[in-house]
C-alpha positions in Angstrom: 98.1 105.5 53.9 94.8 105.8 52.2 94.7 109.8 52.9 98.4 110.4 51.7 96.7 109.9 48.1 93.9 112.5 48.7 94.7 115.6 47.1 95.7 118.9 49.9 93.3 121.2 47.6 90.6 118.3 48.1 91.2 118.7 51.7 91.3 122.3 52.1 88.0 122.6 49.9 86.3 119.8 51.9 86.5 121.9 55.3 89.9 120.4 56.7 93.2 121.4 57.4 96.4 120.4 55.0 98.0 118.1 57.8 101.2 117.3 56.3 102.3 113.9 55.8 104.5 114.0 59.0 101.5 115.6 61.1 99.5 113.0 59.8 101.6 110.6 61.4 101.7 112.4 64.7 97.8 111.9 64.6 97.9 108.5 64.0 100.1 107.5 66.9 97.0 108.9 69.2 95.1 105.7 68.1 93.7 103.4 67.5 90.9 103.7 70.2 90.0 101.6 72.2 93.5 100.3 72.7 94.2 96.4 73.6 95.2 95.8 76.7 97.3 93.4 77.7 96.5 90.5 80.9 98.4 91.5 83.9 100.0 88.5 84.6 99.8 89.5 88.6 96.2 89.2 88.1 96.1 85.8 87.0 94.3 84.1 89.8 91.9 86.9 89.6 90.3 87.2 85.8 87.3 86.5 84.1 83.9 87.4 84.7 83.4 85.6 88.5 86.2 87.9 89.2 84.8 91.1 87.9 81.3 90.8 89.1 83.0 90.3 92.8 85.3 93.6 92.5 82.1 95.7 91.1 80.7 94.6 94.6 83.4 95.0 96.5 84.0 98.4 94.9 80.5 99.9 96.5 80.6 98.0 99.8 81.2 99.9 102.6 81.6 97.6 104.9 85.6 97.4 102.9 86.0 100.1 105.6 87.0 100.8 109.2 84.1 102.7 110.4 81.5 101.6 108.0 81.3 104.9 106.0 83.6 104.8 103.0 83.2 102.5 99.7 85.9 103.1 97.0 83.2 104.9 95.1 83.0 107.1 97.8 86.0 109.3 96.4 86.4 107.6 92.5 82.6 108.4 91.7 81.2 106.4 88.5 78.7 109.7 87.8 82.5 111.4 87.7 84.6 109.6 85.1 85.2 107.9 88.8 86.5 110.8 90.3 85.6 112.9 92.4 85.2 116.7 91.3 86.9 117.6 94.5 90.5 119.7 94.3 91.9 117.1 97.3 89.6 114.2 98.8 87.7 114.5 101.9 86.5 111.5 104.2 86.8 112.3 107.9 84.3 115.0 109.1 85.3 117.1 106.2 89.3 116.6 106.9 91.6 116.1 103.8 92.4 113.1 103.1 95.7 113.9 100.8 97.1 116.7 99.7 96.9 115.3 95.9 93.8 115.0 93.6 91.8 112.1 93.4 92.8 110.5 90.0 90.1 109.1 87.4 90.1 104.9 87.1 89.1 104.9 83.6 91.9 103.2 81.5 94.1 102.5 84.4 94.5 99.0 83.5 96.9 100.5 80.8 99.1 102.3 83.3 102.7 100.8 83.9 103.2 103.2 87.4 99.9 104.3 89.0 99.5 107.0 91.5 100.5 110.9 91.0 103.9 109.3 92.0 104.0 106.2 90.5 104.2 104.6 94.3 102.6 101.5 93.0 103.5 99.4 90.0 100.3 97.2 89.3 96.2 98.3 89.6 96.1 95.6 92.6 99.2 97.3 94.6 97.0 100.7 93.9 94.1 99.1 95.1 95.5 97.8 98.1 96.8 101.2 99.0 93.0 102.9 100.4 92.0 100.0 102.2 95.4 100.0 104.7 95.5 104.0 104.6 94.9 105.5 108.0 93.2 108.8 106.3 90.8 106.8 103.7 89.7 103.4 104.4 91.5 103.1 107.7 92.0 98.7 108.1 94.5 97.0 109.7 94.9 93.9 107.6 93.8 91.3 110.4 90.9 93.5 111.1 89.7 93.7 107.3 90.4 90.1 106.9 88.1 89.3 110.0 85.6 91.4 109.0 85.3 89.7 105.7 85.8 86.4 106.7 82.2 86.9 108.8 79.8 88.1 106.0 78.6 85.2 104.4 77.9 87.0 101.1 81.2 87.8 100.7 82.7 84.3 101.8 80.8 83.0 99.0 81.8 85.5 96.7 85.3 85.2 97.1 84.8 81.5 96.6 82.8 82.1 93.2 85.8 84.2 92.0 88.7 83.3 93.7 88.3 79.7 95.1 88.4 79.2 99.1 89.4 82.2 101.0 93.1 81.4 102.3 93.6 81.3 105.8 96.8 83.9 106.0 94.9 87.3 106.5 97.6 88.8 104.2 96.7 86.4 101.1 93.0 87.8 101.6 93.3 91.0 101.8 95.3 90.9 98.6 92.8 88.7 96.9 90.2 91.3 97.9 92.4 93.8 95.8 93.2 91.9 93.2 89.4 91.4 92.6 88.7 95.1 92.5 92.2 95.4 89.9 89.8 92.8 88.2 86.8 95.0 88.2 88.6 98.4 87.5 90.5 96.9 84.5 87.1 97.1 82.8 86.8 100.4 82.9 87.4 101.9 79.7 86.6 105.4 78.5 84.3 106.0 75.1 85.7 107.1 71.8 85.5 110.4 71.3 85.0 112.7 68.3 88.7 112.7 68.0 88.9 109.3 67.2 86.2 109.9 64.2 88.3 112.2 63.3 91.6 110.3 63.3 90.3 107.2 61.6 88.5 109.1 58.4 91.3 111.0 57.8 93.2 108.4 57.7 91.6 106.8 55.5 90.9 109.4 53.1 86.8 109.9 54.0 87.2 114.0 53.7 83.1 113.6 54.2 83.3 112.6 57.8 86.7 114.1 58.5 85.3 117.7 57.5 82.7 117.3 60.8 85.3 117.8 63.0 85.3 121.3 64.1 87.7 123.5 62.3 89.0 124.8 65.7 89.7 121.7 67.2 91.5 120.7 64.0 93.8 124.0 64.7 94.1 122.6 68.3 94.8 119.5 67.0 98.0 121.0 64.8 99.1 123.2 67.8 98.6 120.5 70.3 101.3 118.0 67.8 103.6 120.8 66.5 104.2 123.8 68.0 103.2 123.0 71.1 105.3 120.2 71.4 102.4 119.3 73.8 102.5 115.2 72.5 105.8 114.6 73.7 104.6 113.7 77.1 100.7 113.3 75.8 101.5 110.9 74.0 99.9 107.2 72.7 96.2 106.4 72.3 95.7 107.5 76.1 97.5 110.9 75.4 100.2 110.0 78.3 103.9 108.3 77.8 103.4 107.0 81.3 106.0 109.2 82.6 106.8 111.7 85.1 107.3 115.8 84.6 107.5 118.9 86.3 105.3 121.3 84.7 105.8 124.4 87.2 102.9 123.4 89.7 104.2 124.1 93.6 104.3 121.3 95.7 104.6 123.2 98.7 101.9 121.4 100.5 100.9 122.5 104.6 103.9 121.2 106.5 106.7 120.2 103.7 106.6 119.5 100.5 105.0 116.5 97.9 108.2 115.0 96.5 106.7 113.5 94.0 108.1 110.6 92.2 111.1 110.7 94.4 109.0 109.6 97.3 106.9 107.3 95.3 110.0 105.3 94.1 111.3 104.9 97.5 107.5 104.1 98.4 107.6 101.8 95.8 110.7 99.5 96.3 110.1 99.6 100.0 106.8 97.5 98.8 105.9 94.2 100.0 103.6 94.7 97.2 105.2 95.3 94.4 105.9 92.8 91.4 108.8 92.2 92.7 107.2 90.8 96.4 105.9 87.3 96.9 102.3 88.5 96.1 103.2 89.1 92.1 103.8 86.9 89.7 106.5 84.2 89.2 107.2 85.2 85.9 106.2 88.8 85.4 108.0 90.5 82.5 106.4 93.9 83.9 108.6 93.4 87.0 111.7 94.2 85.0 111.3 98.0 85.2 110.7 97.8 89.0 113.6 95.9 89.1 115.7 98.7 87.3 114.0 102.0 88.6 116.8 104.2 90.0 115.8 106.9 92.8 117.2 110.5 91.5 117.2 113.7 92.8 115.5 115.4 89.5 112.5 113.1 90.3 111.8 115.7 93.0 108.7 117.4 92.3 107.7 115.2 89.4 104.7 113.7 89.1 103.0 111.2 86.8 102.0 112.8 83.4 98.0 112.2 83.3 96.1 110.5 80.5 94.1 113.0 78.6 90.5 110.7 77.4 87.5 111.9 79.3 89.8 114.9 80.7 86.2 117.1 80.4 84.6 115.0 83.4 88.0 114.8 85.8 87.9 118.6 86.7 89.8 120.1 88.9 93.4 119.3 87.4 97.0 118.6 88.4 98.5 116.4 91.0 96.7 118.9 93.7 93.5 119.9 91.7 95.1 123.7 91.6 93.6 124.4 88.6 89.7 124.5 88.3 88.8 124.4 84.4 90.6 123.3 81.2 91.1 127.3 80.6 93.4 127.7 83.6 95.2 124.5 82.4 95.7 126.4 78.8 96.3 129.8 80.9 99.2 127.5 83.0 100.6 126.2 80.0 100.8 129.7 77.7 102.2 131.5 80.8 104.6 129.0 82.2 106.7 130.5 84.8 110.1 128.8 84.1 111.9 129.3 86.7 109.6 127.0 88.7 110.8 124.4 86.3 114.0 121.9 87.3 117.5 123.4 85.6 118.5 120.0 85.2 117.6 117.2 82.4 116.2 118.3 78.9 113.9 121.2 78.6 111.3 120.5 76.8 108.6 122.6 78.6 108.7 126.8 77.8 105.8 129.4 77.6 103.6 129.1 74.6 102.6 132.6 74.4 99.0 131.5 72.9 97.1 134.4 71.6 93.1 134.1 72.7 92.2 132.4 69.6 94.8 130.0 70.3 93.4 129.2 73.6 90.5 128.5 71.7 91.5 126.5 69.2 93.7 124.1 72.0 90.1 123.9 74.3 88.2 122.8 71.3 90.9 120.1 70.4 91.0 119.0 74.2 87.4 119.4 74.9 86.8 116.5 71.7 89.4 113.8 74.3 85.5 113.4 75.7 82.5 112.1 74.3 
């Protein structure tokens, strides 16, 4: 409320731009950073620091996998915002692995629906999810178990974190994912200059306000206003946690990617969801898996990504079909709208941006890093 006092000519003169009082309030709603995260009551067996240190070992150990050749960091790279700079991952002899981008883990302990499709509900579920697929980690669940059950360091490990290692191979194999939910839920991206930005204008300090770049303050106003790009970029993480269709094909070789249609029927066909005997007795996050509804306009959506740290998750989009943040501008200012659903709200149409507005929208996204 502090800036609301500051005279607009003190502003102006100062090197900023005369945000009015209602894009002022826009900005704030992109903070504050870093953003509190709630325990996942799922994960309550599998918290604390025992648990962590277990899941960061886990998360590098190779031996998680069929063949011995593939870690989790194999495709979510720490070096890469814990990516992996790929358009579509590749793990067997240079096969794809999926026909979807490998998504960033930072900040996915705030995510209510994870994967492009939201096919999992919880960062355990998610987790899970590699280690059973036949294209990435390749286990069957008695075989994993087995394996883990005869590496000593491990045995003890699991007993350090989790207590004695149950004897259903079912119960361990979800412990082992619950402990890397316990390790990824650490991983939190950096504030950015953004953020610098956002508090000191808030707070009336035009000093440190004015160091944010003039362009990325015009990016800033295009990105809340006329490019109504914060209605699904929305929040501290820049993301509602929602689903969209923004005009990218998902014609993949074969078919199609349905999107969140698939991924809700993936979903509630779970054994692993929060619903399933593996969550939580009392889970008040189960209530919107309890009440998702499988529609035909979720065909083709997928899950709108968070926007932090966006400079070192390159390529973009559910299929990594665009290479650089320009294309993603390029896609967004040249939007082909008849790729779009006819049905629902339209809230998506082509900006039209002129070069210096593609400029001033790179600058603003380009400060989402450190």
């Amino acid at each position: 409320m502090l800036a609301l006092l500051v005279p607009l000519s003190a502003l102006a003169a100062a090197g900023l731009i005369d945000f009015t009082d209602e894009e002022r309030a826009r900005i704030a709603g992109h903070g504050p950073w870093p953003a509190l995260t709630e325990p996942d009551p799922a994960q309550a067996a599998a918290q604390g620091p025992q648990a962590v240190e277990f899941g960061r070992r886990l998360f590098v150990d190779r031996r998680l996998s069929a063949d011995g050749r593939a870690s989790c960091a194999s495709c979510h790279v720490p070096a890469l915002a814990f990516q992996d700079g790929r358009a579509v991952p590749r793990l067997r002899d240079g096969v794809a692995a999926s026909v979807r981008n490998t998504p960033g883990l930072l900040d996915s302990a705030q995510r209510r629906w994870l994967g492009w499709g939201g096919e999992h509900d919880s960062l355990w579920a998610a987790s899970l999810a590699p280690l059973l697929a036949a294209a990435e980690m390749g286990n069957r669940i008695d075989e994993l178990a087995a394996r883990v059950r005869g590496k000593p360091d491990l045995v003890l490990g699991h007993e350090r974190a989790l207590g004695p290692m149950p004897g259903d191979d079912v119960a361990l194999v979800v412990n082992l994912a619950k402990a890397l939910a316990a390790y990824q839920s650490t991983l939190a991206s950096p504030r950015t200059p953004f953020d610098d930005f956002r508090e000191a204008l808030l707070r009336g300090d035009t000093q440190t306000a004015a160091r944010y770049p003039m362009a990325a303050q015009r990016g800033l106003r295009l990105f809340i206003g006329e490019g109504r790009c914060s209605i699904c970029h929305a929040g501290p993480s820049f993301s509602n946690g929602e689903f969209a269709d923004i005009g990218i094909p998902f014609f993949v070789p074969g078919g199609v990617d349905a999107g969140r249609h698939a991924g809700l029927k993936a979903l509630l066909a779970s054994p692993y969801n929060r619903l399933g005997p593996h969550g939580a007795v009392s889970d008040p996050r189960a209530v919107a898996t309890r009440h998702v509804v499988i529609e035909h306009r979720y065909f083709g959506e997928f899950r709108v990504p968070a926007l932090r740290g966006l400079v070192q998750t390159a390529p973009y989009m559910h299929d990594g079909s665009l290479a650089t943040l320009d294309e993603v501008v390029h896609h967004y200012s040249e939007l082909n709208e008849e790729r779009l659903h006819t049905d629902g709200e339209r809230i998506l149409r082509p900006l039209k941006l002129s070069a210096a507005e593609r400029n001033d929208l790179l600058a603003f996204l380009r400060s989402l890093s450190p």
